[in-house]
C-alpha positions as CSV (number, residue, x, y, z in Angstrom):
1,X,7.5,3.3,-19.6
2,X,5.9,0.4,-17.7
3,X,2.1,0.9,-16.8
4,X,1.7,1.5,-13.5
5,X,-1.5,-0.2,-11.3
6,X,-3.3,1.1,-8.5
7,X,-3.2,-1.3,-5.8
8,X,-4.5,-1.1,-1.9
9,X,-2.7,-3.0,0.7
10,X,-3.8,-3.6,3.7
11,X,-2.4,-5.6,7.0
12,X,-2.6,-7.3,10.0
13,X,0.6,-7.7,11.9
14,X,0.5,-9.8,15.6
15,X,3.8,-8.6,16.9
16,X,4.1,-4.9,16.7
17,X,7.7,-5.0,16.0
18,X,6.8,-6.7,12.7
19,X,4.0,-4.6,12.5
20,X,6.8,-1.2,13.0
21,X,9.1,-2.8,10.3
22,X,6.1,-3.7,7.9
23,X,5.0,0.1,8.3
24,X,7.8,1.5,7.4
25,X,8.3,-0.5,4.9
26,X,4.6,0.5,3.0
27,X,5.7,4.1,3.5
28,X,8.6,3.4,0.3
29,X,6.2,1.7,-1.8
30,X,2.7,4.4,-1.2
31,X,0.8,6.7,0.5
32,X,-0.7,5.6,3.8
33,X,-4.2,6.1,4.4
34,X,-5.3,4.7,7.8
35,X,-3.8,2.6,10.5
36,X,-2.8,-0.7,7.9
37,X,-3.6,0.8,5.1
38,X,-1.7,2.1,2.0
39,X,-2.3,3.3,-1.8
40,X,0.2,2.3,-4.3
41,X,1.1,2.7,-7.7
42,X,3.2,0.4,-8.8
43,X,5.1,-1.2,-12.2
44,X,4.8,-5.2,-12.2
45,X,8.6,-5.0,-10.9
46,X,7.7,-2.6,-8.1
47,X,4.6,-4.8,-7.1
48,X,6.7,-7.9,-6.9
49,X,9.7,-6.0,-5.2
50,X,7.2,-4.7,-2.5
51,X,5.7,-8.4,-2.3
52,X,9.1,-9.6,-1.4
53,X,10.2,-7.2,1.1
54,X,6.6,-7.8,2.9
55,X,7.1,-11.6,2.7
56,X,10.8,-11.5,4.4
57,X,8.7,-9.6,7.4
58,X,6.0,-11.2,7.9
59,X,5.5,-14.8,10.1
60,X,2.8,-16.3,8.1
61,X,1.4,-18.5,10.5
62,X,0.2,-15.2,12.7
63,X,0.5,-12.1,9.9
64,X,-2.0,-11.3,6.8
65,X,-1.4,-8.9,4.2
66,X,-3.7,-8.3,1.4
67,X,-2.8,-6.7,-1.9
68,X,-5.8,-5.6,-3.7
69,X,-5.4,-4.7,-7.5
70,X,-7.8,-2.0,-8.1
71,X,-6.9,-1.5,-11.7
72,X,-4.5,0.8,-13.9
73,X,-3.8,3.6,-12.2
74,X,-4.2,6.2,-15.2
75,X,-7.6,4.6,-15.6
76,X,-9.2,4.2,-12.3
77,X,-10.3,6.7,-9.9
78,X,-11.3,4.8,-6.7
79,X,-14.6,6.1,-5.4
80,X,-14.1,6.2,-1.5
81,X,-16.8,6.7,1.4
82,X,-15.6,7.8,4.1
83,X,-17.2,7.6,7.7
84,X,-16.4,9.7,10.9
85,X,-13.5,12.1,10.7
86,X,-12.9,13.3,7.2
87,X,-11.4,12.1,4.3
88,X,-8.9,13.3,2.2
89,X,-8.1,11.2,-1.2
90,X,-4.3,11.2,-2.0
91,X,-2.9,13.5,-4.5
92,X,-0.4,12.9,-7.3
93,X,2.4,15.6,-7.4
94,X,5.3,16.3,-8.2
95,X,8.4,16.6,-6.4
96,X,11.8,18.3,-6.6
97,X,14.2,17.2,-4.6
C-alpha cells in the first residue's frame, strides 16, 4: 500500500465561482477545516491527481493555492492552536457505506 502524506491546502480564489468549484473540489480530496482550508491525506498519485484538478480551476494570474506537505501521515500529528471559537482536530474513521 502506498504511504500516504499529510498535507494542508489552503486558497485564495478572486472570482467566487472559481472559488465554489475549487471548494467543492477540496471536499473529494480532505477534510475542510476553515473557510480555504483543508486536511488531506494523500498517496503521491492522489496528491498529483488533486494538483491537476486544482490547476484546470484556477486563473493563475488572480488565484493562489498552497499545498503544504506536513509529513507522513502515520507519523505526524500536527500540533494546532486554535484562537476564538473552538477547535476540533479531524478524526480518522471508518466508514461503511
Amino acid at each position: 500500500m502506498a504511504a500516504e502524506r499529510l498535507y494542508l491546502v489552503t486558497y485564495d480564489i478572486a472570482d467566487p465561482k472559481r472559488w465554489k468549484h475549487v471548494f467543492k473540489t477540496m471536499k473529494g480530496y480532505g477534510r475542510w477545516l476553515q473557510l480555504s482550508v483543508f486536511q488531506c491525506r494523500l498517496t503521491a498519485r492522489r496528491r498529483a491527481e488533486m494538483a491537476a484538478d486544482l490547476e484546470a480551476l484556477i486563473k493563475p494570474s488572480e488565484d493562489h493555492i498552497l499545498i503544504v506537505d506536513v509529513g507522513l501521515a502515520d507519523r505526524v500529528e500536527p500540533r494546532v492552536e486554535s484562537l476564538g471559537k473552538s477547535y476540533e482536530a479531524p478524526t480518522r474513521r471508518a466508514i461503511v457505506i
